[in-house]
N, C-alpha and C positions, 0 to 999 in steps of 0.2 A: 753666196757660194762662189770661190776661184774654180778656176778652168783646172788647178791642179789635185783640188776636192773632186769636182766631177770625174777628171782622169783615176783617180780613185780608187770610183765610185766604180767605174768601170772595167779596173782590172779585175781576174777572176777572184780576189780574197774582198772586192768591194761588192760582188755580183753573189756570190755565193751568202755576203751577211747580207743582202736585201732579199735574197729568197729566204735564208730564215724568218727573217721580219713576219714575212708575205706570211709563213706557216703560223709562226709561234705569238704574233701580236695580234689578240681578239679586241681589241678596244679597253684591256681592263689596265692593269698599274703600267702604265711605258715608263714612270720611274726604276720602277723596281728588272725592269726588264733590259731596260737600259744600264742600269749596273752591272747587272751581270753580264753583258754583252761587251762591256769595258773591261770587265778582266780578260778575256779573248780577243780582242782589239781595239786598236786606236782609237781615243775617246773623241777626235774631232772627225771619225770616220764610220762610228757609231750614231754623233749625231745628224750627220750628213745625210745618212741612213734612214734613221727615223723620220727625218723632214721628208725625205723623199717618199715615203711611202704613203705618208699623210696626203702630202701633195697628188699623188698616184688616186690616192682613195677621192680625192675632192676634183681632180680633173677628171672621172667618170662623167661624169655631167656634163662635160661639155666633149669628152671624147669618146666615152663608149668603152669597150675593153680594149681600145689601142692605148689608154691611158697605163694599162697595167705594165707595158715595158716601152715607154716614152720615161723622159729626161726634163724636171720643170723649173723656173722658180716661183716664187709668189706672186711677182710682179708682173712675171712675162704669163704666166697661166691665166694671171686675171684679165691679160691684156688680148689673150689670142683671141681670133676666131674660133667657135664651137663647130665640132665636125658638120652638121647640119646644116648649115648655114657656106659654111666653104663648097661642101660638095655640093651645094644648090648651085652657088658662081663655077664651080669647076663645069659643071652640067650646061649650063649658060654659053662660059668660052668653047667648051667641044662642040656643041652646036652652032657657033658662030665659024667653025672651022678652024681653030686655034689649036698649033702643033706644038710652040714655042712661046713660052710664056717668064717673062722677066719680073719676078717679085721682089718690089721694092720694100724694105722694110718687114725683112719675113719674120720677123721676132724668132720664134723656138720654133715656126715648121706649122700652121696651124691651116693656111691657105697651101701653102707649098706642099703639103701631105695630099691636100684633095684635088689638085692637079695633077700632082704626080700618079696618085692611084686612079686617074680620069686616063690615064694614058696621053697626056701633055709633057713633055719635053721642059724642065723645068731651072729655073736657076735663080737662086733668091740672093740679096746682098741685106748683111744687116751691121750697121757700124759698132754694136757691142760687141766685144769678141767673145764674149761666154754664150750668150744666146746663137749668135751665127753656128756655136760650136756644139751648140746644143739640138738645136736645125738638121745638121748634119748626123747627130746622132739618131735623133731621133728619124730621120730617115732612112738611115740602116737596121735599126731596128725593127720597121716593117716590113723592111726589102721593098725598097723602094728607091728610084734611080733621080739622079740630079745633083746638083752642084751649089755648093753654098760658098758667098765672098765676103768676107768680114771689111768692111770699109764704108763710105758714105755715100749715098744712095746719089748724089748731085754728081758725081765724080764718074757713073758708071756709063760705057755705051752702051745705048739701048737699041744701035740698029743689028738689025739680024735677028730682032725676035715677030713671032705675029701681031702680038698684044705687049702690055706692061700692067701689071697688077701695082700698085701703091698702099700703103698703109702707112699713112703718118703718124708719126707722135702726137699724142692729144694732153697729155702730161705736160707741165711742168718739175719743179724738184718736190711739191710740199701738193702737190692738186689736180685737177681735170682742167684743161682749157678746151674751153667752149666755143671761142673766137677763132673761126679761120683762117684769121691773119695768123694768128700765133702757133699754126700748126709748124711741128717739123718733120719735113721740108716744107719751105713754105704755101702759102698758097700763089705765090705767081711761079712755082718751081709746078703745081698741081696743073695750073693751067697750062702751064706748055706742053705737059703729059698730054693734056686732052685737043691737042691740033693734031694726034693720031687715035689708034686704037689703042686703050685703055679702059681699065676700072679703079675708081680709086675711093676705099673705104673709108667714110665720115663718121662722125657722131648722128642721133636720129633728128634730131634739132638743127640741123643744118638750115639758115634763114632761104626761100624757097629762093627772095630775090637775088641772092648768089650765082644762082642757076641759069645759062645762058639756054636759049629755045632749044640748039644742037645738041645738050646733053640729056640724058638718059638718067632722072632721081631714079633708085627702085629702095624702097622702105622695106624691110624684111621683117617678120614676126615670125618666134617660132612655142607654138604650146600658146597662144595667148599675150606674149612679152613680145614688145618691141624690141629686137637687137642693136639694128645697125642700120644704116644709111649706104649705097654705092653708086656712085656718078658712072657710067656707061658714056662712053662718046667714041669719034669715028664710026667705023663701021659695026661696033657692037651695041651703037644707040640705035633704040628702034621705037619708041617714044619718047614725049617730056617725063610723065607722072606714071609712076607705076606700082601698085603694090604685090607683096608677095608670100602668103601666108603657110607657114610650113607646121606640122608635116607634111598636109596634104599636098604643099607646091601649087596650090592654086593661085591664079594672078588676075589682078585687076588691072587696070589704064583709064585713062581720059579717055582712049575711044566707049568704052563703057557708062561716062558721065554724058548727061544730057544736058548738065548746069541747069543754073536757075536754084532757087531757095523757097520751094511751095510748103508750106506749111499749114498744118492742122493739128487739131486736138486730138487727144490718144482715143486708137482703134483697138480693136482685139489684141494686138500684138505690139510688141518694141522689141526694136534692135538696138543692141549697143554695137557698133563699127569695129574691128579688129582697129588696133592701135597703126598699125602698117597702115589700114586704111585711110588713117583720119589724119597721119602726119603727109600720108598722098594728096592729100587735099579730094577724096574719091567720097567725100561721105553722100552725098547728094546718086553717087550712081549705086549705094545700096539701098536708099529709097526708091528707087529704079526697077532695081532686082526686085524689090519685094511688093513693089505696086504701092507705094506707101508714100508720106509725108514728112516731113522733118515739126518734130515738133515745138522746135525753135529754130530762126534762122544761124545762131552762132554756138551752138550746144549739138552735138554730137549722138543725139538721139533720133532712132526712125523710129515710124510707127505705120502698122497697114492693118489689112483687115483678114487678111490671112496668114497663117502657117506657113514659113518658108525657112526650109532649112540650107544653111548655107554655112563655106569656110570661115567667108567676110565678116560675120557676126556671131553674135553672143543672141538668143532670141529668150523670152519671157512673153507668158501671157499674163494679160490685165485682168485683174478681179474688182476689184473697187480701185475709188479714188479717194483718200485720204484726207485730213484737214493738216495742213502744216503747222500748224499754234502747238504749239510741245503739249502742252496740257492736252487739248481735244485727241491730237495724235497718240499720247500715250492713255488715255480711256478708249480708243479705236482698238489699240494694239492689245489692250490687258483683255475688253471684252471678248474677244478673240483664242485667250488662249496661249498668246504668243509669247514664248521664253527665250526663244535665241532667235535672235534679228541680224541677217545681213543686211549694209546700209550701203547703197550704190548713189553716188550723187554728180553729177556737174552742173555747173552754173548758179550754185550756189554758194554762201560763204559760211559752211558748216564743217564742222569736223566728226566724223562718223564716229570714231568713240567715245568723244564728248559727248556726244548726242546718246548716243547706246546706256553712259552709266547713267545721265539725268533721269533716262525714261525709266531706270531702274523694273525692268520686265521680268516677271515670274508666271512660269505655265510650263506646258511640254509641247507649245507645238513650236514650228520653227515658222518663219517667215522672209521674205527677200522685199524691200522697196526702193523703188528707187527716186529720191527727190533731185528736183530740175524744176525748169521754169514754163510754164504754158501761159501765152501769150502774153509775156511780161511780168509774168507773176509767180511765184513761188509753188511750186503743187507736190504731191505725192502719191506714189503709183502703187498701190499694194498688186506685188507680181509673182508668178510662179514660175522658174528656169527652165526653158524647155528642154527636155534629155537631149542629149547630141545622140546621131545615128550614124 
């Protein structure tokens, strides 16, 4: 999309055919709908239309019903921040006592909305100029205050703000880059950020030995998915390790961890660690929580002897133990009954739906296992999911 499709999209004959859309497009022919919509207006203003709406319908997900009169494209909606996950940081910096806050790399508004609706004094720079413009838009559409500057985030002054929010590029033209180095703005551009008060949003694979003791990882999850990674330093670091599991917003740390790697054979129960948890390096303090064992030292499995329900984890109780030999495993599972099998594994070199169709299973009951390694060795856990409350 050009900035001059967007403007539009925007005047009242652009705003008026996306409220039709909104009404008359149920998910059935957009051909057929789309024709017709051409003989009454411009056919590249028709489809600017249609994309947007799509778009509208697929940023719920990450926006909620502000998606319904936001501004997006493909690239920058897949790229933003999910309101969730923003208004957790926004929640963060106002607790930190954060009035003015400088987002670098605001793409289309995704951080910069939950600041701004935080009651934070806001002002994003972004060097595309459709996105910047789309930023902007998308902040007047909620009635929402702040300032957007289309240019390159190296070139801006940042004194006069509380904090600096950052968001690099993790793309390339054709891919994801993984490597730090390769972020843009660079990573010696990130570090200078962090000799003040800053956050600046990574990938969740960020290598830990990147991380200097002064900075502040916090791992986010939200619904069970790992999202994103955010460095905290200056005065908004307040530990090294930290995770943070949302909806609930509940949070772990190292003060939490006891360390060490005790290990036993499975108890009445296992946990599997929320994904935040386990890229925190925190698995050993939900063995903690739960009075339990790790049932390998390099596998991501706890086990205790009681019921504990918690954010941090996934919880299952144990019913039997299994033979991993595919043959004995699937006369265990047929004897049983079992026709639909979830298959939970780590530290093993198996592929769960390979495994699924070899065992070729027919019955009505369902089942959950999860294979992993106890004490060196391959095993299987026939398990039952415990309800969340």
């Amino acid at each position: 999309m050009h900035i001059a499709t967007l403007q539009a999209l925007l005047s009242p004959g652009g705003r008026a055919l996306l409220g039709q859309l909104e009404q008359e497009y149920d998910g059935g022919s957009a051909l057929a709908l789309s024709d017709r919509l051409r003989r009454e207006h411009p056919a590249e203003l028709v489809a600017a239309a249609m994309t947007q709406l799509d778009l509208r319908r697929r940023a719920r997900d990450k926006f909620g019903a502000d998606a319904d009169v936001m501004m997006f494209t493909p690239d920058a909606l897949e790229q933003a921040t999910r309101r969730s996950v923003a208004r957790h940081r926004a929640g963060r910096l106002r607790t930190h006592g954060v009035a003015s806050l400088l987002d670098l790399g605001c793409g289309i508004g995704g951080d910069l909305l939950a600041a701004a609706r935080a009651g934070i004094g806001v002002v994003g720079v972004e060097r595309d100029p459709l996105r910047a413009e789309l930023a902007r838009v998308n902040l007047a559409a909620l009635g929402l205050r702040g300032e957007v500057v289309a240019g390159d985030v190296v070139d801006q002054d940042r004194g006069g703000f509380d904090a600096v929010f950052a968001d690099p590029a993790r793309r390339d033209a054709t891919r994801r880059v993984f490597d730090p180095e390769a972020y843009s703005p660079s990573w010696s551009f990130i570090r200078e950020l962090q000799a003040g008060a800053s956050c600046v949003k990574v990938a969740p694979g960020i290598p830990h030995d990147l991380l200097d003791d002064a900075i502040e990882a916090e791992w986010v999850s939200d619904g069970g998915e790992l999202k994103e990674a955010a460095l905290w330093s200056g005065r908004l670091a307040g530990v090294r390790r930290r995770a943070t599991v949302l909806p609930s917003a509940a949070t772990m740390t190292e003060t939490d961890n006891p360390g060490g790697a005790v290990v036993g054979g499975p108890q009445a129960f296992v946990y599997e660690p929320d994904p935040a948890v386990i890229r925190a390096g925190l698995v050993t303090a939900v063995a903690a929580l739960v009075g339990g064992t790790l049932l390998d030292p390099r596998i991501a499995y706890v086990t205790g002897p009681r019921r504990v329900d918690t954010p941090f984890a996934r919880g299952y109780q144990v019913t039997d133990t299994l033979p991993f030999r595919e043959k004995a495993l699937r006369a265990a599972l047929r004897e049983r009954g079992i026709g639909v099998l979830t298959i939970k594994k780590r530290g093993v070199d198996i592929t769960p739906e390979v495994l699924r169709k070899r065992l070729a299973l027919h019955g009505d009951a369902t089942a959950t296992i999860i294979i992993t390694r106890l004490s060196g060795k391959a095993a299987v856990l026939l398990v039952d999911p415990l309800p969340t409350r």
